[in-house]
KOLKE-928060 format. One record per residue (C-alpha): y, x, z. Coordinates in steps of 0.02 Angstrom, whole numbers, plus 32768, in hexadecimal, padded with zeros to 4 digits. Layout:
residues N
v: Y	u: X	w: Z
...
//
This chain:
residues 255
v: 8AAB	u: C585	w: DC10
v: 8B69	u: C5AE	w: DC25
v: 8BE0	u: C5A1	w: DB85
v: 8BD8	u: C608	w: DAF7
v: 8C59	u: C67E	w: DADF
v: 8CD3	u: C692	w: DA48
v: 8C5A	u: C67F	w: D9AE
v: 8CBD	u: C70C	w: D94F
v: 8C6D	u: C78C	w: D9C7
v: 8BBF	u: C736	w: D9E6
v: 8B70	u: C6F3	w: D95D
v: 8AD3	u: C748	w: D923
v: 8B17	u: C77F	w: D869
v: 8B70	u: C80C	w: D87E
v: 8C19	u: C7ED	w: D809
v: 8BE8	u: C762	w: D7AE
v: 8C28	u: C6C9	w: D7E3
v: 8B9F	u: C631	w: D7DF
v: 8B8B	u: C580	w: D801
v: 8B04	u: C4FD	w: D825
v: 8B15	u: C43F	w: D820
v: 8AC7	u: C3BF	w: D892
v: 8AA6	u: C30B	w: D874
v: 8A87	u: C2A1	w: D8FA
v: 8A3A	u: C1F3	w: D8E5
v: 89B0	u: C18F	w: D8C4
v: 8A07	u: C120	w: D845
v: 8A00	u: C1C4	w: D7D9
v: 894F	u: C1FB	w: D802
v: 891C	u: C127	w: D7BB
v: 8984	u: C13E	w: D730
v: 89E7	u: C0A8	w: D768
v: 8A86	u: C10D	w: D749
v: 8A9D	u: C180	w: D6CE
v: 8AE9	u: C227	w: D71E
v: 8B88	u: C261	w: D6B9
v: 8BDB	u: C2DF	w: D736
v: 8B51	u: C367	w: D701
v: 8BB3	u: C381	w: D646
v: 8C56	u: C374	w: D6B0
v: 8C48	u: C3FD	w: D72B
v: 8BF9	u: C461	w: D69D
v: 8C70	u: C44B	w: D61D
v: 8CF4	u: C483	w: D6A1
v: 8C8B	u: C518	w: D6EA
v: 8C7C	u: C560	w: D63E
v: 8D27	u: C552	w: D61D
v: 8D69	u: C5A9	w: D6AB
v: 8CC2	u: C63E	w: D691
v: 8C5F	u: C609	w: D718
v: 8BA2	u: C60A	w: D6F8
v: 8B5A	u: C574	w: D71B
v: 8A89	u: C59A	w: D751
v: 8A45	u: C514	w: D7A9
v: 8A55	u: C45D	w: D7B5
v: 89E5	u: C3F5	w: D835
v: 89B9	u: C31F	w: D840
v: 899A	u: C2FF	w: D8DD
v: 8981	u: C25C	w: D947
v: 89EF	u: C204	w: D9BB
v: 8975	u: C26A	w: DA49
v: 89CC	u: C2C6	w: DAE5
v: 8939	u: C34F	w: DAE2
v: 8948	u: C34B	w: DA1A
v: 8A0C	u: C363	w: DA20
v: 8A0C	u: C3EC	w: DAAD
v: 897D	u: C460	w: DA59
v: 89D1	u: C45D	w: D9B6
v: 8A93	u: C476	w: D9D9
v: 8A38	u: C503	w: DA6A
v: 89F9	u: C554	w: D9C9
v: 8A68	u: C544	w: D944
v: 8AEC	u: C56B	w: D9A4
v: 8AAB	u: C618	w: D9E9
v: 8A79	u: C655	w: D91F
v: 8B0C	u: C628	w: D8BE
v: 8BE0	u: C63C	w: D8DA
v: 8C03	u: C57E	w: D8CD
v: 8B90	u: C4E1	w: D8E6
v: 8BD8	u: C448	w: D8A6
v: 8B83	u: C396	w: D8F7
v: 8BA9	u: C2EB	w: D8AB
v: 8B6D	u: C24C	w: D8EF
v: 8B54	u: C1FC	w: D99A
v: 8C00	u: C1FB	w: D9FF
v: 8C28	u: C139	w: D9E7
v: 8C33	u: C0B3	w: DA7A
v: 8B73	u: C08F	w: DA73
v: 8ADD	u: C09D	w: DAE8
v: 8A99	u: C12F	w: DA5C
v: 8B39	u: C18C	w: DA3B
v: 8B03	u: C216	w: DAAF
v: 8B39	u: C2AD	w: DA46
v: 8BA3	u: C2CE	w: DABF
v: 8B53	u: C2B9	w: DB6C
v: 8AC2	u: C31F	w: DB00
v: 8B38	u: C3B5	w: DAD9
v: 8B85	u: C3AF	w: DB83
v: 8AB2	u: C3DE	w: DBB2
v: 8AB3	u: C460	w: DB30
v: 8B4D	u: C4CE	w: DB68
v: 8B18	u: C498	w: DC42
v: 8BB9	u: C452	w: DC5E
v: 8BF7	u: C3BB	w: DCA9
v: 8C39	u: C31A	w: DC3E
v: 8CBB	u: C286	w: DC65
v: 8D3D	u: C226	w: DC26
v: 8DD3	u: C297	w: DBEF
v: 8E80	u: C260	w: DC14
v: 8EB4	u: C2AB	w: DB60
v: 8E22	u: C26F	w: DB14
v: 8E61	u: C1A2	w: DB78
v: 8F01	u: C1BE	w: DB3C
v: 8EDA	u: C1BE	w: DA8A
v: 8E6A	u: C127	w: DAAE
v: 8F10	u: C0DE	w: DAEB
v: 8F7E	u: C102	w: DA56
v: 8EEA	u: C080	w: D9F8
v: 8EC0	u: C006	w: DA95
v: 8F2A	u: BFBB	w: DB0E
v: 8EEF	u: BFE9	w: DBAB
v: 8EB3	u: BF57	w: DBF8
v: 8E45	u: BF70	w: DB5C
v: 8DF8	u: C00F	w: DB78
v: 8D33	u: BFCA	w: DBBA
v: 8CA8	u: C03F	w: DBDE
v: 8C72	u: C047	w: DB40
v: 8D1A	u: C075	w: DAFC
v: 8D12	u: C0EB	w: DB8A
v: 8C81	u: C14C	w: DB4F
v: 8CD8	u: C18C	w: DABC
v: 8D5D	u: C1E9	w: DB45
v: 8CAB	u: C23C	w: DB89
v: 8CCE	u: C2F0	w: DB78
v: 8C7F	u: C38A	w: DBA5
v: 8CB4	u: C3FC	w: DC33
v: 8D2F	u: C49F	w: DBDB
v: 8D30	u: C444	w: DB1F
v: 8DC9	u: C431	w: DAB2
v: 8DEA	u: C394	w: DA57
v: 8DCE	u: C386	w: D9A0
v: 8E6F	u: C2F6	w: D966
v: 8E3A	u: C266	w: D91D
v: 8EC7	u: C215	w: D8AC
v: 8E56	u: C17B	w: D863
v: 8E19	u: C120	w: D903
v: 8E5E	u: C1B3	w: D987
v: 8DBC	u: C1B6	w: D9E7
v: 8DB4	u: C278	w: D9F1
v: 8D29	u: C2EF	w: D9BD
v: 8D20	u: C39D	w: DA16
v: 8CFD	u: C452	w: DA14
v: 8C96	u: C4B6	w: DA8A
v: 8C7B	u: C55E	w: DA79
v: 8C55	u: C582	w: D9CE
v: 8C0F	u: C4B8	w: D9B0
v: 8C75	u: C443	w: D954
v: 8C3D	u: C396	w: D9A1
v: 8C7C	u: C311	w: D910
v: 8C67	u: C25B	w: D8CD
v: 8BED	u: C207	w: D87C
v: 8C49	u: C1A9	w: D804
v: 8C7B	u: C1EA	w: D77F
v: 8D32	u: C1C7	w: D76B
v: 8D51	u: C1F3	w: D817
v: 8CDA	u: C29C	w: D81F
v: 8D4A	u: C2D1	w: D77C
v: 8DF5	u: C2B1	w: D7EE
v: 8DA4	u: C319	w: D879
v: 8D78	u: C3A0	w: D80B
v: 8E1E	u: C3A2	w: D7B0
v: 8E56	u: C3BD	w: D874
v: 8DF3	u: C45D	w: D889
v: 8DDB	u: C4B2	w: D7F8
v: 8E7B	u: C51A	w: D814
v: 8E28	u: C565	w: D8B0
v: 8D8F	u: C5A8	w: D84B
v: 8D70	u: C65B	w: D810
v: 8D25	u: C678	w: D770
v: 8CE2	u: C70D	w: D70E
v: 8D31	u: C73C	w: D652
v: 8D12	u: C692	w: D5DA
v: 8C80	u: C694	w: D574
v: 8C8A	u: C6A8	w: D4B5
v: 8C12	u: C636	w: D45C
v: 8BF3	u: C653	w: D3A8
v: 8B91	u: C5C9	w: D33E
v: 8B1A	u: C617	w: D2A7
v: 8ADB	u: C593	w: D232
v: 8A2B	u: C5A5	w: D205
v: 8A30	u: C527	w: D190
v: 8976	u: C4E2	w: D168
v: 8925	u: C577	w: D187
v: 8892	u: C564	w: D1FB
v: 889E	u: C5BA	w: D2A7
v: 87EB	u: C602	w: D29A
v: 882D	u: C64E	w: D220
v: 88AA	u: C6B4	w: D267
v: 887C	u: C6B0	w: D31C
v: 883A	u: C75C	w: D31F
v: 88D3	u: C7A3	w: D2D7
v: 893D	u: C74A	w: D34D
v: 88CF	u: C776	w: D3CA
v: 88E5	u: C83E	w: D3A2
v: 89A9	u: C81A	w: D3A7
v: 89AC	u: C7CF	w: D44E
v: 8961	u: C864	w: D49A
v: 89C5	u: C8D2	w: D42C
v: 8A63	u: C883	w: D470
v: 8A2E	u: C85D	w: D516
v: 8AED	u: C83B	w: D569
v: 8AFA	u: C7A3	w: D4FD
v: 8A85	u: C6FC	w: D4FE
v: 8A4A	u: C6B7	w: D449
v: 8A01	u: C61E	w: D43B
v: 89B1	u: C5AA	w: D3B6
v: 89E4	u: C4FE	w: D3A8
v: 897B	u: C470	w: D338
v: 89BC	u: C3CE	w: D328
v: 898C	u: C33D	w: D29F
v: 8A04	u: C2F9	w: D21A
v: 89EB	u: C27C	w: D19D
v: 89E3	u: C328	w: D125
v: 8937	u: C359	w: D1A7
v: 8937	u: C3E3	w: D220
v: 89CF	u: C456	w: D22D
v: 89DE	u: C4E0	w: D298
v: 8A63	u: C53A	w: D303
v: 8A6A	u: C5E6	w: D34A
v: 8AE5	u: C600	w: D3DF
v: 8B1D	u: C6B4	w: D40F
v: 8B7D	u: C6A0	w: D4AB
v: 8BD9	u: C744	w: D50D
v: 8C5D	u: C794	w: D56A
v: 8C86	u: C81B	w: D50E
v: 8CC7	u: C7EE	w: D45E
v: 8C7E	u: C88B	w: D40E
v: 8BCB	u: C874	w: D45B
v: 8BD2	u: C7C5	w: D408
v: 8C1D	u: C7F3	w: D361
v: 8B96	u: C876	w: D35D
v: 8B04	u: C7E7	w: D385
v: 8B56	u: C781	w: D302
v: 8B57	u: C7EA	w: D287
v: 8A8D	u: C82D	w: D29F
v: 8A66	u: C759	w: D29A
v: 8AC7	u: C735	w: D20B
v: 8A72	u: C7E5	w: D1A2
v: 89BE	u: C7A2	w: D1EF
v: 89F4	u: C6D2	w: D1A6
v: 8A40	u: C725	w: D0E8
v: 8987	u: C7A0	w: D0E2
v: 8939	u: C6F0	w: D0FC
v: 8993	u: C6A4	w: D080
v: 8984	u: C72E	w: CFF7
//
């Protein structure tokens, strides 16, 4: 399978511009370590109006790896990986990705002489070595905490697994990325009022305003249940207009 070419033309969405996540390791799939990149790289897709629609666990498995970046890659714009491309006999992420795209990998001279601006040379072992591993064509995604680099391949953002250093990486890329118009998100208390009670109204809304999502939110207090409902949108009238039927369909409830 040869490289992808520019995700702005290929993805299969049309205009909108989407994004999956993968997480490789099995530290994540024991529940040894508690994945916080997920909220990161969503927090910062939604920001700059990407639509984030899938995210995977998968293990630290070369067959695993290949399958999913082979088809996450080929249904959305941008696939975003974190996890596996430290000094280790399991970091494989990249060797795995490098399978994916059927291109070659080796140590990159840019990707050794960031090692080198951390390590004296004499310093630079196999292991360390590993983390210069770099697939055939990819560009190199900076890393400012520990400068081992991430990198980009076609439309596949290959990343850290810790945290503080997948955050640097992504702070590195995110002025590359496209993004659609931001999404308006408008938050409708419902108070106490049960949602069987006004989930077939909301239901009749949704499909009455079907360019925007709603959603229904519970959560406990110390007061009992509360709930939330969430209009989100593009287009600031067709989310006024949502609004404004949930909040009439909440004050009939009331009455």
């Amino acid at each position: 399978m040869s490289q992808s070419s520019d995700p702005q033309t290929s993805h299969a969405q049309g205009s909108e511009v989407t994004a999956a996540i993968l997480i490789i390791g099995d530290e994540i799939l024991s529940g040894r370590t508690k994945d916080k990149n997920i909220g990161t790289i969503a927090d910062m897709l939604t920001e700059i109006g990407v639509d984030l629609r899938e995210v995977r666990i998968v293990p630290d498995a070369k067959e695993e790896i290949v399958a999913a970046v082979n088809a996450l890659r080929a249904r959305y714009t941008y696939l975003f990986t974190s996890g596996g491309i430290g000094p280790t006999h399991d970091d494989i992420t990249a060797d795995s990705v490098a399978a994916a795209f059927g291109v070659g990998i080796d140590v990159d001279p840019r990707a050794r002489a960031m090692l080198l601006e951390r390590h004296r040379p004499e310093d630079l072992n196999e292991a360390r070595l590993r983390m210069a591993r770099i697939p055939d064509g990819a560009d190199l995604i900076a890393n400012p905490v520990s400068k081992a680099p991430g990198f980009r391949i076609g439309n596949v953002f290959v990343m850290a697994g810790v945290p503080q250093i997948m955050a640097a990486m992504l702070d590195e890329i995110r002025p590359t990325l496209t993004g659609n118009a931001p999404v308006i998100s408008e938050t409708i208390e419902a108070g106490a009022i049960p949602e069987g009670n006004f989930a077939g109204g909301l239901s009749e809304i949704a499909t009455a305003h079907g360019n925007v999502s709603i959603g229904s939110y519970p959560s406990m207090t110390p007061e009992g249940f509360r709930n939330r409902i969430v209009v989100r949108g593009r287009d600031a009238g067709s989310v006024a207009a949502a609004r404004a039927a949930v909040e009439k369909l909440l004050e009939n409830l009331r009455v």
